[in-house]
C-alpha positions as CSV (number, residue, x, y, z in Angstrom):
1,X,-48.2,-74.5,21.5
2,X,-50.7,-77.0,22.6
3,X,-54.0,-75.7,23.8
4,X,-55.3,-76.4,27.5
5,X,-57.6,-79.0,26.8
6,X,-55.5,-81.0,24.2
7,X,-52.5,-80.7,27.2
8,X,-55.3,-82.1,29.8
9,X,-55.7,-85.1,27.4
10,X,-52.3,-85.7,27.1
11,X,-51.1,-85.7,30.2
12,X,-54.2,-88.0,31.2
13,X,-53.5,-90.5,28.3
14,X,-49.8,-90.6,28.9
15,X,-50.7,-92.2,32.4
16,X,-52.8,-94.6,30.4
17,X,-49.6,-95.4,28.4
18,X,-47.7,-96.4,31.6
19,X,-50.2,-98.6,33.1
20,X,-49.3,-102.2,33.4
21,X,-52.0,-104.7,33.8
22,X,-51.9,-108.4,34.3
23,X,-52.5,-110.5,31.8
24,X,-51.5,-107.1,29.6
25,X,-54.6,-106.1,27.4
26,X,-54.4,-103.9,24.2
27,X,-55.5,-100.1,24.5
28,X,-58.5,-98.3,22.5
29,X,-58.0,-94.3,22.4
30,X,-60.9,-92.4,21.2
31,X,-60.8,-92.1,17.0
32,X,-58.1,-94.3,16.5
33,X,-58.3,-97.4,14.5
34,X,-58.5,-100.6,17.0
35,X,-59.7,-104.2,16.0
36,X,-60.5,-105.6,19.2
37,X,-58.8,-108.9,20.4
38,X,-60.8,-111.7,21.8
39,X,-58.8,-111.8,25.0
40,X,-60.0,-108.4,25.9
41,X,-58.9,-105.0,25.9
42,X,-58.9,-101.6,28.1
43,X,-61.7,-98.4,26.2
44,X,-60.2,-95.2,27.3
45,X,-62.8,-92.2,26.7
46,X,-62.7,-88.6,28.3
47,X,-65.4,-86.5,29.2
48,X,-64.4,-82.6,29.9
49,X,-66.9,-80.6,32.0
50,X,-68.2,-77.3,31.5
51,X,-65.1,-74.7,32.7
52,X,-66.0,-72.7,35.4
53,X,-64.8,-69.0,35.6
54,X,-63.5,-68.3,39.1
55,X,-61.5,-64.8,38.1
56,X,-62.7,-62.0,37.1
57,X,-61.3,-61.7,33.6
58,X,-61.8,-63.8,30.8
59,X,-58.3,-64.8,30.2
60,X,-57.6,-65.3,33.5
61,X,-57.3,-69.5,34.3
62,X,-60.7,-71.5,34.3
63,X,-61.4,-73.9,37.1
64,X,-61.9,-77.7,34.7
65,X,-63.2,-80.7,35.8
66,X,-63.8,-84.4,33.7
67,X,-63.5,-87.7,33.9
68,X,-60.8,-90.3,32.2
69,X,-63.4,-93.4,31.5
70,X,-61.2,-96.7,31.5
71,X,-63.5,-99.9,30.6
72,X,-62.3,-103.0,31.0
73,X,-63.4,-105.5,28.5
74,X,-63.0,-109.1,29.4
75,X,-64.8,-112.1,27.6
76,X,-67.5,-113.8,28.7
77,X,-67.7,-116.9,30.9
78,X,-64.0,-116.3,32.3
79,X,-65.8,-114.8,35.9
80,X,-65.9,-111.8,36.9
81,X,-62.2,-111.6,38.7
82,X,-60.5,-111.0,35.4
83,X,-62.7,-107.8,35.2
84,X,-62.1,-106.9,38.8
85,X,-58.8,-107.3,39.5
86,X,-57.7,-105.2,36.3
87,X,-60.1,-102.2,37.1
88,X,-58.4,-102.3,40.6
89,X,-55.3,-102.1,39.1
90,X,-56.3,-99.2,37.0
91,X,-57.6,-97.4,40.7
92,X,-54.4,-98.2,42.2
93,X,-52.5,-96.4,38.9
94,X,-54.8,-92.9,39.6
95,X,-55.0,-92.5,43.4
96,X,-55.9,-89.1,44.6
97,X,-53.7,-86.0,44.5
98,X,-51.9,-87.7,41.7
99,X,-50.7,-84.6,39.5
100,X,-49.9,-85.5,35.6
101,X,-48.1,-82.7,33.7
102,X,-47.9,-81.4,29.9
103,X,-46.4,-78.4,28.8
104,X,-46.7,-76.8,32.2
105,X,-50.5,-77.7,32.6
106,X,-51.1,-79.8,35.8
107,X,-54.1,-82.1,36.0
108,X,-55.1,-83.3,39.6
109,X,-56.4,-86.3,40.4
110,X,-59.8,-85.1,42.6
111,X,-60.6,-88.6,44.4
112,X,-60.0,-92.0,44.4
113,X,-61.4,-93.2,41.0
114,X,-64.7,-95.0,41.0
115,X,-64.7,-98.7,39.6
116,X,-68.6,-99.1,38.2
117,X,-70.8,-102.6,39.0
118,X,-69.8,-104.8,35.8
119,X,-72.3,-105.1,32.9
120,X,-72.6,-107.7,30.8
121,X,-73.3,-108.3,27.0
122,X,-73.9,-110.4,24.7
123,X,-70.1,-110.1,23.9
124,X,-68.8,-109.4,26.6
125,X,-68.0,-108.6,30.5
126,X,-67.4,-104.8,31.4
127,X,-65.8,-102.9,34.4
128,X,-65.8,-98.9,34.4
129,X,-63.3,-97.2,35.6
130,X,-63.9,-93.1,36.5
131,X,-61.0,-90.9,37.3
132,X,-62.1,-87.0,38.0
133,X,-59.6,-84.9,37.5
134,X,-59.0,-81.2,38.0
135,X,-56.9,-78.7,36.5
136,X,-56.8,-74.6,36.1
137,X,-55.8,-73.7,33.2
């Protein structure tokens, strides 16, 4: 049996797995091996929280909170649209109150995700993409 935090994962990157994004764009998980493309690609990282203990006993269900990081990586000198419109189509595939599922585990979307101010490099052309979820467990 799969522990709470690896089932909060999963049932956030499954989601990730279903998103469809035009032009499509190649997927970096956290630890796996990726060579990036020159078209651009999507970064998923996740950030737990701290649990919070909201019953009295220790084995009793934790409140947890994170974020599912999505950044959008478009080349440079293409404009910023390409950026933009695929970070709004990430928003649009985590609106609030969406509940995600894995072995019985239910992670909440909290808000409406939060798309970041692009950043450029000396590579490249960014747009974050926040998602805060929720989930006792």
């Amino acid at each position: 049996m799969a522990t709470v935090e690896e089932n909060i994962e999963a049932a956030l990157f499954t989601r990730v797995t279903s998103l469809s994004l035009t032009p499509a764009r190649q997927v970096a998980y956290p630890n796996v091996p990726f060579s990036p493309p020159a078209a651009g690609y999507l970064e998923v990282l996740h950030f737990p929280n701290r649990p919070q203990r909201v019953f009295l006993r220790g084995s009793d269900p934790h409140f947890r909170q994170g974020i599912l990081q999505l950044t959008v990586v478009s080349p440079l000198n293409e404009g910023a649209t390409p950026a933009t419109k695929a970070a709004g189509e990430i928003a649009a595939h985590f609106p609030a109150d969406l509940a995600l599922y894995s072995e019985g585990v239910k992670v909440k979307v909290q808000a409406a995700p939060r798309t970041w101010p692009a950043e450029k490099t000396d590579t490249s052309w960014t747009v974050r993409v926040d998602v805060a979820y929720e989930c006792f467990g």
